[in-house]
C-alpha positions in Angstrom: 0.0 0.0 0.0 1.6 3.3 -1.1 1.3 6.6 1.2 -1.3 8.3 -0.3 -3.7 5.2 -0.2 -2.6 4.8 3.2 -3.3 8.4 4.2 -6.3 8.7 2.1 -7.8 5.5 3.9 -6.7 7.1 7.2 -8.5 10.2 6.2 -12.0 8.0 6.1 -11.2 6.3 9.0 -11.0 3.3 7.2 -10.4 -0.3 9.0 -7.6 -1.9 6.9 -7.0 -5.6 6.1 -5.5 -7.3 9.9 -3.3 -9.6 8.0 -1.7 -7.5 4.9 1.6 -6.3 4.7 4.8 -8.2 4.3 8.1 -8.9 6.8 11.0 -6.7 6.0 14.4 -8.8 6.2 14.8 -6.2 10.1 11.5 -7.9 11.1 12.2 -11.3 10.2 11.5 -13.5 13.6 14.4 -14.8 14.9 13.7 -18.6 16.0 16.1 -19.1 19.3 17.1 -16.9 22.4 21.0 -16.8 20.6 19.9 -15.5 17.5 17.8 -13.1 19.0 20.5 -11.5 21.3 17.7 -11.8 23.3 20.0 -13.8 26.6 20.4 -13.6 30.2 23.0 -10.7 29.3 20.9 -8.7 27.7 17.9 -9.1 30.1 19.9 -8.1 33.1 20.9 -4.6 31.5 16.8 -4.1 30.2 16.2 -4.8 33.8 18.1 -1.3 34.4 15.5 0.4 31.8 12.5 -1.0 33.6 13.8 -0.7 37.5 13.2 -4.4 38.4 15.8 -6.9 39.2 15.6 -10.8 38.8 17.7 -13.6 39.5 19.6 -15.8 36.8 17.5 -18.5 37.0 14.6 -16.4 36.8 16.6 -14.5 33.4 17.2 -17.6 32.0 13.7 -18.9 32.2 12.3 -15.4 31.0 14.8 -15.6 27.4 12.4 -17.9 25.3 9.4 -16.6 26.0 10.9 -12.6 25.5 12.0 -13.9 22.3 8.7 -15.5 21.4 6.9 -12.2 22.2 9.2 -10.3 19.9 8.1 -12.4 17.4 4.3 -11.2 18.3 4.9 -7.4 18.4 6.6 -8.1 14.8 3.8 -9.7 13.4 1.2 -7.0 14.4 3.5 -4.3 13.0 2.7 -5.7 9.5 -0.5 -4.4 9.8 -1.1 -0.9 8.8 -2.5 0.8 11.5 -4.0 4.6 9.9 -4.0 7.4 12.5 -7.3 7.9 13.3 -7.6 4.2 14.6 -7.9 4.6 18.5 -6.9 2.1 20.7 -9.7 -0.1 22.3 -9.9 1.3 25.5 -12.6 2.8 28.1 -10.8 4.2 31.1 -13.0 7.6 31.1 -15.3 7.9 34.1 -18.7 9.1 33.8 -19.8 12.5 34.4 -22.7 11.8 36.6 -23.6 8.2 38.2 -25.7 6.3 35.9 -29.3 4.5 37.1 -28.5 0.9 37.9 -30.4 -2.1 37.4 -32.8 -3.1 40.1 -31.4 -6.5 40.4 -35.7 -7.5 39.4 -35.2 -7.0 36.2 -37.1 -10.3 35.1 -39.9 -10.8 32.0 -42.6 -9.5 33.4 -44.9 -12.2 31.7 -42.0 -15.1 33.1 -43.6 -17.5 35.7 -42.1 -20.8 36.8 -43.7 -24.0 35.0 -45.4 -26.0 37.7 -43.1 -28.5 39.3 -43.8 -32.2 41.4 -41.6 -32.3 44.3 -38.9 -35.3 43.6 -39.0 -38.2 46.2 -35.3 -38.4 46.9 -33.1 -35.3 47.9 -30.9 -36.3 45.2 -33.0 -35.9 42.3 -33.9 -32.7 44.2 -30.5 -31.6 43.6 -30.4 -32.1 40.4 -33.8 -30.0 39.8 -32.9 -26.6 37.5 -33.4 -23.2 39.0 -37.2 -22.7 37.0 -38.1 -26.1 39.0 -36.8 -24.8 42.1 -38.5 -21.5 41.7 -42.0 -23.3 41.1 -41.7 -25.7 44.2 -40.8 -22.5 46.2 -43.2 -20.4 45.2 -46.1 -23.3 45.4 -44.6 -23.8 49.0 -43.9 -27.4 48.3 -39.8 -27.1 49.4 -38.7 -24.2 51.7 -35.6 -22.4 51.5 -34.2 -23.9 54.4 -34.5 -27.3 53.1 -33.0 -26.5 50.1 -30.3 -24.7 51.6 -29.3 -27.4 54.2 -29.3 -29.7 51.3 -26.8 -28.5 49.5 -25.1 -27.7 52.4 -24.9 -30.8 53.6 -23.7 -32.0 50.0 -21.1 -29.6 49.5 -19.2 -31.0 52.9 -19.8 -34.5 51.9 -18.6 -34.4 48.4 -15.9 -31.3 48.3 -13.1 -34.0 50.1 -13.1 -35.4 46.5 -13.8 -32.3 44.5 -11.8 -29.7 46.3 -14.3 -26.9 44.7 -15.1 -25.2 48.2 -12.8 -22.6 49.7 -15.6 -21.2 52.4 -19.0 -22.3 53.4 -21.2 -19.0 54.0 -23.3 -20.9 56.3 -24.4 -18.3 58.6 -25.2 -15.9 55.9 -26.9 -19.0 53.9 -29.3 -19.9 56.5 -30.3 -16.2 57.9 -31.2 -15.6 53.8 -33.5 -18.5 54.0 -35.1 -18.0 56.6 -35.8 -14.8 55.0 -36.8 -15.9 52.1 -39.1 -18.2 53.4 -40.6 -15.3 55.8 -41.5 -13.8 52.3 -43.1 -16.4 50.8 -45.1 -17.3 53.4 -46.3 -13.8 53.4 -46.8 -14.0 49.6 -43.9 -11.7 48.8 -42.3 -13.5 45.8 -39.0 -11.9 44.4 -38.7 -13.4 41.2 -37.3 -16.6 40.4 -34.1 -16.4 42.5 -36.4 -16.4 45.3 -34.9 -18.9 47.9 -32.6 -20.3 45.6 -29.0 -21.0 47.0 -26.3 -20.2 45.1 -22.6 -20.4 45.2 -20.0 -17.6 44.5 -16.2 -17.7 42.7 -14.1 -16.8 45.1 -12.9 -13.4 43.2 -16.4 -12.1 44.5 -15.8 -10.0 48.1 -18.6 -10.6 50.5 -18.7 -9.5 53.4 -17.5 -10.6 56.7 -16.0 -14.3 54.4 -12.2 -14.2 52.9 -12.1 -13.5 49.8 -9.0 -15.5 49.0 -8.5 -15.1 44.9 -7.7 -18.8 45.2 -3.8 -17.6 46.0 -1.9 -18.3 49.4 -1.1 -14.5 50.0 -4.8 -13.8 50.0 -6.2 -16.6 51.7 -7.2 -14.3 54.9 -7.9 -11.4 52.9 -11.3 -9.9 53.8 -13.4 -6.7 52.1 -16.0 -4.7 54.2 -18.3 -4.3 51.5 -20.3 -7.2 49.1 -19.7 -7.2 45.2 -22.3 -5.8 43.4 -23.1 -8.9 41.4 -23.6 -10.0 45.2 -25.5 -7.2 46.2 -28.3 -7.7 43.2 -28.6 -11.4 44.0 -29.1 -10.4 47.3 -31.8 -8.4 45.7 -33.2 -11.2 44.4 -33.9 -13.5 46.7 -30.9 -15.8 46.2 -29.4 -17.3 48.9 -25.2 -17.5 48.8 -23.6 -21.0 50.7 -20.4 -21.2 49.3 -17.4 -19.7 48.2 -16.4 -21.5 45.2 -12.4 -22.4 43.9 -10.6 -20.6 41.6 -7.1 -21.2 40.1 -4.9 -18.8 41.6 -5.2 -15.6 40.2 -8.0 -16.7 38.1 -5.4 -19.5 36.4 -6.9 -23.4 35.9 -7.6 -25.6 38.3 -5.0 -25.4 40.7 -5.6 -23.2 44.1 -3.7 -23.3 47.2 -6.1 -25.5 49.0 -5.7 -28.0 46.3 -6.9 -28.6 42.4 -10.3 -28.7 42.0 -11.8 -32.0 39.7 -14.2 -32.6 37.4 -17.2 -34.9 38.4 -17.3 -36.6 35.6 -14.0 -37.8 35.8 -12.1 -36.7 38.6 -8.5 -38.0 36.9 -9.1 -34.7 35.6 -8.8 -31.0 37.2 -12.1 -29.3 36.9 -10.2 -26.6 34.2 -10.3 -23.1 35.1 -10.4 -20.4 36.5 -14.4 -21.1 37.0 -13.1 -24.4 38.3 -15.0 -24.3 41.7 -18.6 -22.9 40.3 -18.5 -25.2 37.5 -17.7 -28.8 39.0 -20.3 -27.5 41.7 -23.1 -27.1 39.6 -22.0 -30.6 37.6 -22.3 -32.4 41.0 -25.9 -30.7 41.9 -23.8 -28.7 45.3 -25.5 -25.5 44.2 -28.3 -24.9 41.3 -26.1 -22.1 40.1 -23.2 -19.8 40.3 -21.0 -17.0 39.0 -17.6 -17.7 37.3 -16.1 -15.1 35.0 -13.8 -15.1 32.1 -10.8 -13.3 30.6 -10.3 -16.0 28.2 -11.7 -19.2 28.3 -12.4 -19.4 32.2 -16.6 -19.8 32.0 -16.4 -21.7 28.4 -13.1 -24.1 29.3 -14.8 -25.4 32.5 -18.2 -25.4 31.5 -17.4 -27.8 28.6 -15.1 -30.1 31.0 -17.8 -30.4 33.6 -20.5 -30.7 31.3 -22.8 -27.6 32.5 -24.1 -24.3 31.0 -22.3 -21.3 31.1 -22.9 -17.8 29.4 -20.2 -15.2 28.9 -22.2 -12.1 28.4 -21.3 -9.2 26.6 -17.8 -7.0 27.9 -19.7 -4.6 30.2 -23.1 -5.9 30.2 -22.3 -6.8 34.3 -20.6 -4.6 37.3 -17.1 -6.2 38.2 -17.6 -3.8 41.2 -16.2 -5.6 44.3 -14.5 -8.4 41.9 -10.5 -9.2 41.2 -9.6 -7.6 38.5 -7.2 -9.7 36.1 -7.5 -7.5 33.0 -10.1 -5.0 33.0 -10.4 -4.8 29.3 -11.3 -7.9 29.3 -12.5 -9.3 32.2 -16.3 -10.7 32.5 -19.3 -11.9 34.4 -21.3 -14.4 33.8 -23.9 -17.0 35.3 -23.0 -21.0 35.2 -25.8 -23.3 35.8 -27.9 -26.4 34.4 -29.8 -25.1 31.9 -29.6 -22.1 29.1 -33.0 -20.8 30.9 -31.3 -20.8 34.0 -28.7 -18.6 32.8 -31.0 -16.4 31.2 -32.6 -15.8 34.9 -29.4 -15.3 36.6 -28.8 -12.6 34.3 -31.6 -11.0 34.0 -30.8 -10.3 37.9 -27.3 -9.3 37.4 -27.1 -7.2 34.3 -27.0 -3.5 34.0 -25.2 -0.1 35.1 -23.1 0.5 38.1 -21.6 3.7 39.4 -19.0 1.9 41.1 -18.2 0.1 37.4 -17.7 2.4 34.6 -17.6 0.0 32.5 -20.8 -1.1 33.3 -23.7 -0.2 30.6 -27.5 -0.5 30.8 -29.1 -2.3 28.0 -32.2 -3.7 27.3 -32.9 -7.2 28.3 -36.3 -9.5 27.8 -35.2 -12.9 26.5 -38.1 -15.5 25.7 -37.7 -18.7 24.4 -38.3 -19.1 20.5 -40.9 -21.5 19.7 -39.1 -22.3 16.7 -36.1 -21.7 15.1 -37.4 -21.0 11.3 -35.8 -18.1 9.8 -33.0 -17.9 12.1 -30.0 -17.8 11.0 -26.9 -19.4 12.2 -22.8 -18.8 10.7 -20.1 -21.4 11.4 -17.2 -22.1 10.4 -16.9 -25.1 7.8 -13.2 -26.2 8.6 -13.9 -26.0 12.7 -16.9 -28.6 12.0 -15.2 -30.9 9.6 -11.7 -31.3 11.6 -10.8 -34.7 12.4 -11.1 -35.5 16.5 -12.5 -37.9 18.8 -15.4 -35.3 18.6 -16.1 -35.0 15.1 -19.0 -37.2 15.1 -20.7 -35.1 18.0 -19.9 -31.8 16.4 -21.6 -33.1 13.2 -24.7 -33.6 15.3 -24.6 -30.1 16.2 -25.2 -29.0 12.1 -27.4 -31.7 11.7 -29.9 -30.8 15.3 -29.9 -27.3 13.8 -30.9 -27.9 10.4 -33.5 -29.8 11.9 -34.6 -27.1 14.3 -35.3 -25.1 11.1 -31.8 -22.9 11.4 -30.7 -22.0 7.5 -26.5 -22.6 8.4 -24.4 -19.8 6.8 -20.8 -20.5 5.9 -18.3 -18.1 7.3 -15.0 -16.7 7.7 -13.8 -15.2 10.7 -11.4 -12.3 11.6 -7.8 -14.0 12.5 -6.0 -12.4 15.4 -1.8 -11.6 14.5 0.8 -11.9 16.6 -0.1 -12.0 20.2 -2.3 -9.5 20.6 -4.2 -11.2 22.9 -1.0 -12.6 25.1 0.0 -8.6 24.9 -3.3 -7.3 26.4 -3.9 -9.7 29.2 -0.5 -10.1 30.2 0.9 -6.1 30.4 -2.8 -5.7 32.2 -2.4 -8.6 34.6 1.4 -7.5 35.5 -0.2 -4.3 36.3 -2.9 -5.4 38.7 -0.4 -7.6 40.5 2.7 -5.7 40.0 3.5 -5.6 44.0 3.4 -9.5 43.9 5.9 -8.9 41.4 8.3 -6.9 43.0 7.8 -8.3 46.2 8.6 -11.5 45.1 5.2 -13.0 46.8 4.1 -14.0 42.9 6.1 -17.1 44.0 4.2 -18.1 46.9 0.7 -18.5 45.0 0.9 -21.9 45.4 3.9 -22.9 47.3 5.3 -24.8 47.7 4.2 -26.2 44.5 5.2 -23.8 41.6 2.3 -21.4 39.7 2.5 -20.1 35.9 1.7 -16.8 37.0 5.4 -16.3 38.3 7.2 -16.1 34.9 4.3 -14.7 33.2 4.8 -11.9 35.2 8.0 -10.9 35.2 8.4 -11.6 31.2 5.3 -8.7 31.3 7.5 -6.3 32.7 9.2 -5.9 29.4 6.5 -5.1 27.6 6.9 -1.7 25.7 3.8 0.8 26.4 3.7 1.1 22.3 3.5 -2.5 21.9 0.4 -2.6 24.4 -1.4 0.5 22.9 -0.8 -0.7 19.2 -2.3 -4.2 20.2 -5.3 -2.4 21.4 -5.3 -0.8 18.0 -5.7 -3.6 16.4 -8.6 -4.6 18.6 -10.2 -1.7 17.7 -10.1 -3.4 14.0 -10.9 -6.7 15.3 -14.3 -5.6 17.1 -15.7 -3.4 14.4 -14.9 -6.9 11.8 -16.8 -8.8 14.2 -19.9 -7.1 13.7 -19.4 -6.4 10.8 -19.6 -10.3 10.3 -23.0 -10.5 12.3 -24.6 -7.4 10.5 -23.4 -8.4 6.7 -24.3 -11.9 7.0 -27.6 -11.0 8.5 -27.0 -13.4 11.4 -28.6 -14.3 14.8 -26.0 -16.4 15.8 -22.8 -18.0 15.5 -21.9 -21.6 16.6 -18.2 -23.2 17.4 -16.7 -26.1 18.9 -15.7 -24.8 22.3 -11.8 -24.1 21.4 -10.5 -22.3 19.0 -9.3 -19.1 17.9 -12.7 -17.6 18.2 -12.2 -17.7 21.8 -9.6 -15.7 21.8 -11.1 -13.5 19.1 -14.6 -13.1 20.8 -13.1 -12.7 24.6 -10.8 -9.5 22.5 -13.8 -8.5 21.3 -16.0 -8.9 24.2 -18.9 -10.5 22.0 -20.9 -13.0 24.1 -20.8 -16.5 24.1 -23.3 -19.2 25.5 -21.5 -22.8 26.1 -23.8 -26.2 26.2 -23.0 -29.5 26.6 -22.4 -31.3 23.1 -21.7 -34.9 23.8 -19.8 -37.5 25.6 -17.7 -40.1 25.2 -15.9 -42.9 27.1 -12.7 -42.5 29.2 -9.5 -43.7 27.6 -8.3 -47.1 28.7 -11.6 -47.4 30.9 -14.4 -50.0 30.4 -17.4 -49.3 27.9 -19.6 -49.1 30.2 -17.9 -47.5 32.9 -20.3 -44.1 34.2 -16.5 -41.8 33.5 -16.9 -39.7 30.4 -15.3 -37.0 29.0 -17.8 -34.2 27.8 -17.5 -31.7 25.2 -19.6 -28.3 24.2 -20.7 -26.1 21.8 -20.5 -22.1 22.1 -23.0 -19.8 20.6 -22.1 -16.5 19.7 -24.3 -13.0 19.0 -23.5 -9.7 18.2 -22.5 -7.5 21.4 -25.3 -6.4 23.3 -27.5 -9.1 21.4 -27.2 -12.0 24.5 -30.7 -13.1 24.2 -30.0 -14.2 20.5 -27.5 -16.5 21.4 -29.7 -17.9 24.7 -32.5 -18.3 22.6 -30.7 -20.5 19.7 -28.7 -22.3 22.6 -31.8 -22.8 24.5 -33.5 -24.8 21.5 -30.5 -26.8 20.6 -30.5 -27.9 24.4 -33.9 -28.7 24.3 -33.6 -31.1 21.7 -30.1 -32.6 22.3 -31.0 -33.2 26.6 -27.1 -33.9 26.9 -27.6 -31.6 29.8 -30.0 -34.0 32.1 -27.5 -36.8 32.9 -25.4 -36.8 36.0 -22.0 -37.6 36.9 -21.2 -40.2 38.4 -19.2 -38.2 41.2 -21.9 -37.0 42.3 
């Protein structure tokens, strides 16, 4: 592209091509630490530039991956970036507080189906949040039935999970006894109403540790509830758990242990909404609130088998929440069913002074009777790859098509370099920077080692261009994105679980709604042994559209039912 093209493009505030350009023989990746120059030499005198000083082993671990992310910033400097591109950042705060959501803001026309109460407590358990609500409202279970229930099961079966960090039992049975005050009284909230509920351990509430799943944390404590907290409070909802976390929001692995899947419990629960996610798999809580920077609702959600919905970037306060990277940090409700989800949020959503992030948009999701004239993009080489779960993703297509869903082929945006690695990791080195320079990043999980420590230190060396240029390119990224929804006329989007969309949508802060997809049998286990390894599907909308995705989601669940069996954990 010659200079006046460029500039003239600039000029019209154009969104140029995220993969154009070519290498110069200057930017040509070097492939090893000694052909970089990039060595434990050299990183000791940058360590003058940036004021931080490591230790030679440290150094020597740190050369690699400094010359992998060399590589990155080279890559994304191939892509012409005109002037009146703004990085994709928020970090004004409002001029006046903005109204916030009610923490009521339901249907209006929603009631919960009528429900039999279940003989055993088990099956009980197992009910979905709607069920719950109906037996609750009709009287037929109280609160404080339900809520010794799954108190009683998250003691009994956590020895094996490892998914509880605290038990809010004080709190738990004070809120149902509450609740059930109201009902009796005919005072009925909505349909969170009585319903217990367990929290991530990144949430602060009051008078509990909020622990971040990390051993220098583990007795921190907050005066104050987060507002995601606060609304569910709102609502009815009673809170009995603290739920794991990796540390810092990082897999399974938390210093009281690593957190497994119910379905197979060979295998960590996968992160960082390890804790809410194995808990809702094993019926310990009907729902609960992960989040997700990248991957941590959809990752988990697809190990353990449950339903999960990412919402849209700023569609729910992170007031009172650990912040990893507040660009793109999220949210979002984890429980049995895509209905459920929809509830949860419809309690959570909406504006918060104390988040200014935080926007107020409209929210009345119903489910769709049918699914005729809606139409759904994928990806034709994610569905035809070959893996143990090409069969299942197959059934995906073929359930839609018979749901009435007209499939669009697509093509999706592709993310250079590391932009996202960039992003993440230059914001998460900033929210824990003292850990950093105290050393403390260390002690996460000590005496076992964490990821984090590296990570952290290799962030340091990010340059503030590199950062704001990445964010430039995110700024391309997002407006392609819808562009993709708008163009193609669609009202979803459906992918395997993994893949680069995830890092794509998480960037762009589209949302994402994850349902189970299929199982299949244990490796080296018999046929007909009750272990099984689960996989998912993620539906995708344009931002602010999250009742498009539920509502596609919530049919394909309804005919597929892969979300009514139990693991055997539990």
């Amino acid at each position: 592209m010659n200079r006046r093209r460029f500039l003239a493009r600039a000029a019209a505030g154009a969104t140029l091509p995220l993969a154009s350009g070519t290498l110069s023989a200057a930017d040509a990746p070097a492939t090893s630490p000694e052909a970089s120059g990039i060595t434990a030499e050299t990183i000791a005198a940058a360590e003058k530039l940036a004021a931080v000083d490591f230790s030679p082993e440290q150094r020597a671990l740190l050369a690699k991956d400094l010359v992998s992310r060399a590589a990155g910033y080279r890559e994304v400097r191939r892509n012409p970036l005109p002037n009146s591109v703004a990085p994709a950042l928020s970090l004004h705060l409002p001029a006046a507080p903005r109204p916030g959501s009610t923490g009521a803001a339901i249907p209006a026309a929603w009631s919960p189906p009528e429900t039999t109460r279940p003989a055993s407590a088990e099956d009980l358990a197992f009910l979905p949040v709607t069920a719950l609500a109906s037996l609750l409202r009709a009287r037929k279970v109280t609160s404080r039935e339900l809520t010794e229930l799954f108190l009683e099961r998250l003691r009994r079966l956590n020895p094996v999970l490892e998914a509880v960090v605290t038990l809010t039992e004080e709190r738990a049975l004070r809120q149902a006894d509450a609740a059930d005050a109201e009902l009796r009284a005919g005072k009925w909230r909505g349909p969170l109403h009585g319903v217990p509920w367990g929290a991530k351990d990144l949430l602060a509430v009051r008078g509990y540790p909020t622990t971040w799943g990390a051993r220098p944390f583990r007795e921190q404590t907050f005066d104050t509830d987060a507002e995601v907290v606060r609304r569910l409070d709102a609502a009815g909802a009673v809170l009995v758990a603290k739920l794991s976390l990796g540390a810092l929001a990082y897999g399974a692995d938390w210093f009281g242990g690593r957190t497994k899947c119910p379905w197979n419990i060979e295998l960590p629960s996968s992160g960082s909404s390890a804790g809410s996610c194995a808990a809702v798999s094993a019926g310990l809580v009907p729902f609960a609130i992960g989040s997700e920077t990248l991957g941590s609702i959809v990752s988990p959600s697809t190990r353990n088998a449950v339903t999960g919905l990412r919402p849209t970037y700023g569609r729910v306060s992170r007031a009172g929440a650990m912040a990893l990277a507040w660009s793109m940090d999220k949210i979002g409700p984890i429980a049995r069913t895509v209905e459920d989800c929809a509830l949860v949020f419809a309690a959570i959503h909406g504006a918060d002074p104390a988040d200014p992030t935080a926007t107020e948009a409209p929210f009345a999701w119903r489910p769709a009777p049918s699914l005729h004239g809606t139409r759904v993009g994928f990806v034709e080489a994610q569905f035809a790859a070959e893996s143990e779960w090409r069969d299942a993703q197959r059934a995906t297509l073929e359930t839609l098509r018979g749901l009435g869903t007209e499939l669009v082929p697509v093509e999706i945006p592709k993310v250079p370099g590391r932009v996202v690695s960039t992003i993440l990791s230059a914001e998460a080195a900033a929210a824990f920077s003292d850990l950093t320079l105290t050393g403390e990043i260390d002690d996460l999980l000590a005496p076992r080692p964490s990821n984090w420590a590296k990570s952290m230190r290799e962030s340091r060396f990010i340059p503030a261009v590199e950062y704001i240029q990445a964010n430039r390119v995110r700024t391309g990224l997002i407006r392609e994105t819808e562009d993709l929804f708008a163009r193609q006329r669609l009202d979803a989007w459906v992918t395997p679980a993994f893949g680069d969309h995830l890092s794509l949508t998480n960037m762009t802060g589209h949302p994402a709604v994850c349902v189970p997809a299929g199982f299949a049998p244990v490796k080296d286990q018999p046929a007909d042994s009750p272990r099984r390894n689960a996989t998912a599907v993620t539906f995708h909308s344009a931002l602010f559209a999250d009742d498009r995705a539920l509502t596609v989601a919530h049919a394909f669940q309804q005919a597929t039912r892969w979300h009514d069996r139990r693991p055997p954990s539990a």
